[in-house]
N, C-alpha and C positions, 0 to 999 in steps of 0.2 A: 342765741339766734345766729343762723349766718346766712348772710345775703349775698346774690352774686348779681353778675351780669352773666351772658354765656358767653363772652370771651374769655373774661375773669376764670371760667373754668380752664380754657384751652393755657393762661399764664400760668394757676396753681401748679397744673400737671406739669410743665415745662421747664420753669426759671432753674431749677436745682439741678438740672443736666445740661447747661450753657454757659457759656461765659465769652469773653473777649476773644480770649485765645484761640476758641472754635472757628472766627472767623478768619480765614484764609484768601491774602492776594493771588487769585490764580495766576493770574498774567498781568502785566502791563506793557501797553503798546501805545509806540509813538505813533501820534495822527496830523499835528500839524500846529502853528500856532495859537494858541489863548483857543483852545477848544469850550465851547459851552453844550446846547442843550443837544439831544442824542434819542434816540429809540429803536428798539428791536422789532425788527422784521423778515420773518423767513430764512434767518440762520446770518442775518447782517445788522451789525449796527450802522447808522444811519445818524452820522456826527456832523452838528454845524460848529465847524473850523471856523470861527469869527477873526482872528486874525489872517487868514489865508482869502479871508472871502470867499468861501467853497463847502460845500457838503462833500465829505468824508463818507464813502461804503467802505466798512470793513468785513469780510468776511470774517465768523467768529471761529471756522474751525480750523480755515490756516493762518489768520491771523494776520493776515496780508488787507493791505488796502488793495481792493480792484477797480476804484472809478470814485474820479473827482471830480464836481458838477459844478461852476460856477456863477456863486450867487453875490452880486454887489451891497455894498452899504455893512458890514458887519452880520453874516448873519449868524443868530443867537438861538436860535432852537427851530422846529418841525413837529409837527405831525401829518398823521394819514390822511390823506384827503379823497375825494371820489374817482381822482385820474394820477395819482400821486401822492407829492407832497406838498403841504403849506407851509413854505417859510415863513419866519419873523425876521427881515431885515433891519438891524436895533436905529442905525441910520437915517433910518427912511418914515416914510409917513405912509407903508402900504404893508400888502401882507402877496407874498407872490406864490404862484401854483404851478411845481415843476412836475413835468411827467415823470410816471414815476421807474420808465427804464433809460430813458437816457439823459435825464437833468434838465430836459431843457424845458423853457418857458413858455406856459400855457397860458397865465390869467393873471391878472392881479387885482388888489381891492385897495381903496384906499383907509386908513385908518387916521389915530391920532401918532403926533409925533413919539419916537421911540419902543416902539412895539418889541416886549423883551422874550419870556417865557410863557407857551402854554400852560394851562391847567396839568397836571401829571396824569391825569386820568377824561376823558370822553366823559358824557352823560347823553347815552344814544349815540347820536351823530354829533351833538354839539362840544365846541370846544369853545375855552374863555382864555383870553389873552388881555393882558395889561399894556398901556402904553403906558410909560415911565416919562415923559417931558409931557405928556396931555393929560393928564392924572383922568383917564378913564381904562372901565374896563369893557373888550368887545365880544359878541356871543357870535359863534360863528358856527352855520349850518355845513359842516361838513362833506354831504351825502348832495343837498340842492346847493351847494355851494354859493352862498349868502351869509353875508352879516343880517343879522336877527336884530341886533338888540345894540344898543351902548348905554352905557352908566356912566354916570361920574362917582370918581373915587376921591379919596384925599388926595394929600400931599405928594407926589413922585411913589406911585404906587409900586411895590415887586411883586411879582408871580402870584398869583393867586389859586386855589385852590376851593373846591365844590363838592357840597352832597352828592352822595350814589342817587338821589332820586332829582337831584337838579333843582332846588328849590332852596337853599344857601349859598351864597358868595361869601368868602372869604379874604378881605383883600388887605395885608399890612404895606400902611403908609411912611416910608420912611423919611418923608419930610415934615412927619407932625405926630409919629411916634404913639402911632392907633394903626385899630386892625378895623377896615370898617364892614360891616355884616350887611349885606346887599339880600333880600327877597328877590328872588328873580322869578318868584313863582309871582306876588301879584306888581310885581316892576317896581320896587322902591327902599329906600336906603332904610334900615333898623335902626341901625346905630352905629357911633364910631369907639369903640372901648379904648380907654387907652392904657398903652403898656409900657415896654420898656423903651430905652431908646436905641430907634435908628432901625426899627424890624425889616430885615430883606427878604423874610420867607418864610414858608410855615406849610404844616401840612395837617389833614382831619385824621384823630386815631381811624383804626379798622371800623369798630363801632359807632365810631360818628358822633359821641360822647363830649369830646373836648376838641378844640383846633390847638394846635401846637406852633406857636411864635418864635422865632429866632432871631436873636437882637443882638446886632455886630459890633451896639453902639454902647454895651456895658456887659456882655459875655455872660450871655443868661437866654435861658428861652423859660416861656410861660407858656400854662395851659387855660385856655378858654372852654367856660361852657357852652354849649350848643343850644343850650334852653334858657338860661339867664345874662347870655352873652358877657357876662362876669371872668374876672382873673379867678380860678381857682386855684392853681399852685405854681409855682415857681421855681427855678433850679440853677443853679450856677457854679457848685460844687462838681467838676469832673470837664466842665465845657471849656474848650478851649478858646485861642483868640479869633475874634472876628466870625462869629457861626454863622453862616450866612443862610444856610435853609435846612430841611426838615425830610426825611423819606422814612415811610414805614413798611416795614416786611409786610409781607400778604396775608401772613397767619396773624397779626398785630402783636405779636411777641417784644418787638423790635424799632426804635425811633433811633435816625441814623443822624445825625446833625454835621455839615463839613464845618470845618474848622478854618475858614478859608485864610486867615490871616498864617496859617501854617501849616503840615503836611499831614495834617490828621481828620480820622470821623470819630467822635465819641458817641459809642453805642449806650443808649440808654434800655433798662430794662420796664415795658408798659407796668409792669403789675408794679413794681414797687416806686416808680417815676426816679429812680437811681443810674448814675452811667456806671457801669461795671466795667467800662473797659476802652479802649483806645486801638482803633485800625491805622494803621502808616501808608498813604498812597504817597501820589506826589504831590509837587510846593502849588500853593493857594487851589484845594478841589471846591469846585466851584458849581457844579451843576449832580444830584445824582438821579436815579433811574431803577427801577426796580420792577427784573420781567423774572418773573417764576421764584426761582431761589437762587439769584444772582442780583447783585447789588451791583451798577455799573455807574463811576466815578469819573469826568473827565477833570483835570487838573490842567488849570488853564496858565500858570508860569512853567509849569512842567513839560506842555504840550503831550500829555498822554491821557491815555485809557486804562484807567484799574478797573480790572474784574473779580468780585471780592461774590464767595462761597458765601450763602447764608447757610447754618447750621438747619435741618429738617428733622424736628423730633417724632417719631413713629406715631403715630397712635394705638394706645392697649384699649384693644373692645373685647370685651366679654362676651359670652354666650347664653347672658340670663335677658331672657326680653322683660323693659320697664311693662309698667304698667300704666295707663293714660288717663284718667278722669276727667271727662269735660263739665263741668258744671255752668251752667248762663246764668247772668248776673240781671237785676231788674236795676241795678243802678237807686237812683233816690225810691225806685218801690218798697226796695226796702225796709225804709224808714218809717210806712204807712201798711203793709201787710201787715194781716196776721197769719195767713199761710209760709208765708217764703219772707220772714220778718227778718233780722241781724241777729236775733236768738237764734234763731232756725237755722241759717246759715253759719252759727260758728258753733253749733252741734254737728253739723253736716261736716264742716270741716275737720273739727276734731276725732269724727268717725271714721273721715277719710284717711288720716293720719301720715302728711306727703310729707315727704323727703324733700320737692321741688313743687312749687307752686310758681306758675307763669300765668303775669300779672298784666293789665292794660296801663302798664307805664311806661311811656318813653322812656328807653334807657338813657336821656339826658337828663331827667326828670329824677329818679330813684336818690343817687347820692343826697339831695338836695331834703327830699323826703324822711332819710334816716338821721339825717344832722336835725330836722326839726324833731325827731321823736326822742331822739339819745341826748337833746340838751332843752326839751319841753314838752317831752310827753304826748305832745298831739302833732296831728301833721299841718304846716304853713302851705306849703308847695301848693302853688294854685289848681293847679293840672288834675295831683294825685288827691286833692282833698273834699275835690268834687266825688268821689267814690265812695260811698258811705262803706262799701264793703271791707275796702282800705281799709280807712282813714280809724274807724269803731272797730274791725273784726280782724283782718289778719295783722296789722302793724300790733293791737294787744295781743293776740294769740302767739305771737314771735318772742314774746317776755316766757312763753310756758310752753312753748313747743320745740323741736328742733327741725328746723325746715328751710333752706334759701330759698331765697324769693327771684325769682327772675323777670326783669323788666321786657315785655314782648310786643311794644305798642309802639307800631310803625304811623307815626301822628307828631304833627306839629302844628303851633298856633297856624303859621302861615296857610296849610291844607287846609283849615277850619276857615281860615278868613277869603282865601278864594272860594272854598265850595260854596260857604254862604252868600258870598257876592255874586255867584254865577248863577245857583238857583233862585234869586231874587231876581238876577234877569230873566233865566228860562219863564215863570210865574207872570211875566209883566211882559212879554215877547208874543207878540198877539200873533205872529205865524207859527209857534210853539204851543197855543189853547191846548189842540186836540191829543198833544203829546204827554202837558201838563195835567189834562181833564184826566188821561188814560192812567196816566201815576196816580192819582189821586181816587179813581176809582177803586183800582187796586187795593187801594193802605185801604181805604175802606170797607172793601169786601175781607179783606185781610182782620180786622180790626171787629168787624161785626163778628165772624163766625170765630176768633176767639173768645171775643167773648170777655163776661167774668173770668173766665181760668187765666186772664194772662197775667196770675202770681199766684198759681197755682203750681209749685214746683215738680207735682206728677205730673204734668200736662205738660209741661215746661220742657221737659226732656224726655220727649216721646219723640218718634217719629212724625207721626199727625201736627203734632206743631212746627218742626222742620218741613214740612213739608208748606203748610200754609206761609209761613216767613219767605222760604223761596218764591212762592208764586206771586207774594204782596208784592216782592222786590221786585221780581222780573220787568217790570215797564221804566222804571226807576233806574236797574242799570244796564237794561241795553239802550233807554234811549239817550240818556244821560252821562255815564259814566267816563265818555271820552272829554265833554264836555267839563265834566266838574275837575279833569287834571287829578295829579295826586289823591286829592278827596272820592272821586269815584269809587264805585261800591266793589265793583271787582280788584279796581288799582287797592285802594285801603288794604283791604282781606288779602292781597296777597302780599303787600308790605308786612302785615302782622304778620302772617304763616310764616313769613321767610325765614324771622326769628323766634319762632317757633321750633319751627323744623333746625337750625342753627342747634340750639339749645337741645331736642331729643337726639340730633348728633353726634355733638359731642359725647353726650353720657350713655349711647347706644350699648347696649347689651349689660348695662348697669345692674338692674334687676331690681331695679328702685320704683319708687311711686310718684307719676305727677299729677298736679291736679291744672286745669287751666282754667282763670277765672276768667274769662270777658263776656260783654255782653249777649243777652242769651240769641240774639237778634244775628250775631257772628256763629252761630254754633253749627248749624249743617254748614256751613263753608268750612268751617276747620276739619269736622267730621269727615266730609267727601275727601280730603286728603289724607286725613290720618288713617280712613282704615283701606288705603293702598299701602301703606308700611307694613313691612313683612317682620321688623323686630320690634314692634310693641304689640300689647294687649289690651284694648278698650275694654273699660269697666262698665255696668251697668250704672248710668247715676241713681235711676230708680231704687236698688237693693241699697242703696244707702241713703236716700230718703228715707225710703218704708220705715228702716231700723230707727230713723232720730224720730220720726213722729210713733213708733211703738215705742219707744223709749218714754218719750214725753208724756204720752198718757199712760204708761205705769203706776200704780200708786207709788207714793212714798215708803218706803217699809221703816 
């Protein structure tokens, strides 16, 4: 059996042609004192000089500083904001708004005391900031330039980091030695896990899989899961002293850890969670940055700037186009047809005979699922175990087949628990009747003129039934879909495609077989994309029906 993720494909191809050594200091440039946070823009980094009290423009191609802006109270990091920049003054109890060509002061907001590091990445416009002496964290509208939101965190929170879709907080506590997991999607604390001691920073793999903890206070980082907000592994073999935070390459190959208690990053490799190696900048690096294939390092006893090469491994595509199979799933129908039964369906699969089958499982979810099969035989995982198709058909077909499985289900409790809270109000919003009447006609006209056939697997994967599932939905997400956040019917579908389309990617011109298993309700949405791709080939699902139901009424010989 082998299973992957479709990252996991991009580390297989990669780890054996990299190492430490790859990575290269391009340069180092003095900027000023105790430098901290930094970002690239338009051929300039853009350094808050905390000891100098000043934002640092360096230009990156001569390598000269050309304008110093002066910001009071220590300032510790920036980002883009709508007329500039938003500093963090660590000092102060605000957050200040410089224009963004000549430095000077445009706005401020107030915040909690100690405002230190942004998020390392935006979500839209929003950006998230910790205050360290107010132990919360702040959601800041970038674009209408507004605080959104405040939480409270632990203990003297550091830097936190966030999901690509903005619906996880990540925040370690280093006065109480937890990382605590914030819902920002329905506004409220998860949980506080706790880890090593003394975490000052941390970063989410590529995949969004695990969060990565770095803990200064016994020289170890750990990995969090994203779906059981659990330690899953741990590492301290290669880390140096005092690791103060986390940056991953963009291809997720690569977790960069400073060493701030000394002049080094210990590069770890994602696939095997091993440091292979050790980069030398200067004394205590303290903040890094990562725009393209450049890793940028300020080193704040050092007062400089290393600019360290990340290695970029080509990609080999072939010129054999895969092959696509969509097949829609009835979920627990299965369990109660006789047409489109789990017999049915693990004939059909076995006819299909894939190479890659892409699965409705959160890729936080999968690991979790194969420990419960490889050490009891059935699956625990709450998520994956609701899948009859799963949990009965493809995790036993993976004991006698040879196929990876790839997790492609862009879904979390949290989406589930807003949608359902939000269409409980839409249904009970008496100026929303005629919008809710109009959805609900729909599913019904939708629902009558399928009819009996809806576990009828020829019917199933016709055209004629894609077509009726669009129109059911059509009231549902255009009037809704903004409304229901994450959960929306367009937002969902294109969450799942993303890593979908990630995954035929990667293996482009493979010349392989995949099958996609999700609901059959998802299927002209994946379909309307997939046959704009010029290097694959849709299979008929029908021709491989037909054959397991003439198979099955064959006599015995």
């Amino acid at each position: 059996m082998r299973i992957t993720t479709w990252l996991a494909v991009v580390l297989s191809l990669c780890f054996q042609q990299a190492s430490a050594a790859d990575f290269h200091v391009l340069n180092t440039v003095e900027v000023g004192s105790a430098p901290h946070g930094l970002r690239i823009h338009n051929g300039h980094a853009y350094i808050a000089v905390s000891g100098d009290d000043e934002i640092a423009v360096l230009n990156l191609e001569s390598l000269e500083i050309v304008s110093r802006w002066p910001v009071p109270e220590v300032p510790l990091d920036l980002v883009r904001s709508a007329n500039g920049w938003l500093v963090a003054p660590f000092r102060d109890q605000r957050l200040l708004e410089l224009d963004g060509s000549t430095g000077r002061l445009l706005n401020e907001w107030p915040v909690a005391s100690g405002p230190s590091l942004f998020t390392p990445h935006k979500v839209g416009d929003l950006t998230y900031i910790v205050s360290e002496f107010g132990d919360s964290l702040t959601v800041f509208d970038t674009a209408a330039m507004q605080i959104t939101e405040t939480y409270t965190s632990g203990k003297r929170p550091y830097p936190a980091d966030v999901t690509s879709d903005g619906v996880l907080g990540f925040i370690p506590n280093r006065g109480e030695n937890t990382v605590s997991v914030i819902d920002l999607l329905n506004q409220q604390e998860l949980t506080r896990t706790k880890v090593c001691n003394e975490p000052e920073g941390g970063a989410l793999s590529i995949d969004q899989v695990n969060y990565l903890v770095a803990c200064g206070g016994d020289d170890q980082v750990m990995w969090i899961n994203t779906a059981s907000f659990e330690v899953v592994h741990q590492l301290s073999e290669g880390i140096g002293p005092r690791p103060f935070s986390v940056a991953m390459s963009n291809d997720g190959r690569w977790a960069f850890v400073n060493n701030a208690g000394g002049k080094q990053l210990s590069v770890i490799e994602m696939a095997t969670r091993q440091v292979i190696g050790h980069i030398e900048v200067g004394e205590q690096p303290i903040v890094m940055r990562v725009d393209g294939n450049r890793l940028y390092v300020t080193n704040e006893v050092s007062g400089t700037l290393s600019i360290i090469d990340i290695p970029v491994v080509a990609d080999t595509v072939g010129n054999q186009p895969n092959e696509v199979l969509m097949l829609g799933m009835i979920h627990s129908g299965h369990t109660t047809s006789d047409h489109y039964s789990l017999a049915v369906l693990k004939r059909l699969l076995q006819a299909a005979d894939p190479d890659y089958v892409l699965t409705e499982i959160p890729p936080n979810r999968l690991q979790a699922a194969l420990q419960d099969y490889a050490e009891h035989g059935e699956i625990r995982e709450a998520r994956v175990a609701r899948f009859p198709e799963y949990k009965d058909v493809l995790f036993p077909l993976s004991d006698e087949m040879s196929f990876e499985m790839i997790p492609a289900a862009g879904w979390n409790s949290s989406m589930n628990n807003y949608r359902r809270d939000a269409l409980n109000r839409i249904e009970n919003d008496a100026e929303q009747e005629a919008d809710w009447q109009a959805y609900q006609a729909a599913l019904d006209h939708m629902n009558e003129t399928i009819g009996e056939r809806d576990d009828d697997p020829l019917f199933i994967h016709t055209d004629e039934y894609d077509a009726l599932i669009k129109q059911g939905l059509e009231p549902y997400d255009r009037l809704f879909n903004d409304e229901l956040g994450t959960g929306g019917w367009t937002t969902i579908n294109r969450a799942h495609y993303a890593l979908i389309e990630q995954a035929l990617d990667q293996h482009s011109g493979e010349g392989k077989r995949f099958v996609i298993t999700f609901g059959a309700g998802h299927k002209y949405w994946f379909l309307e994309q997939l046959r704009q791709r010029r290097d694959i080939k849709l299979l008929d699902a029908n021709a491989f029906i037909q054959r397991v139901i003439k198979s099955a009424a064959e006599p015995v010989q």
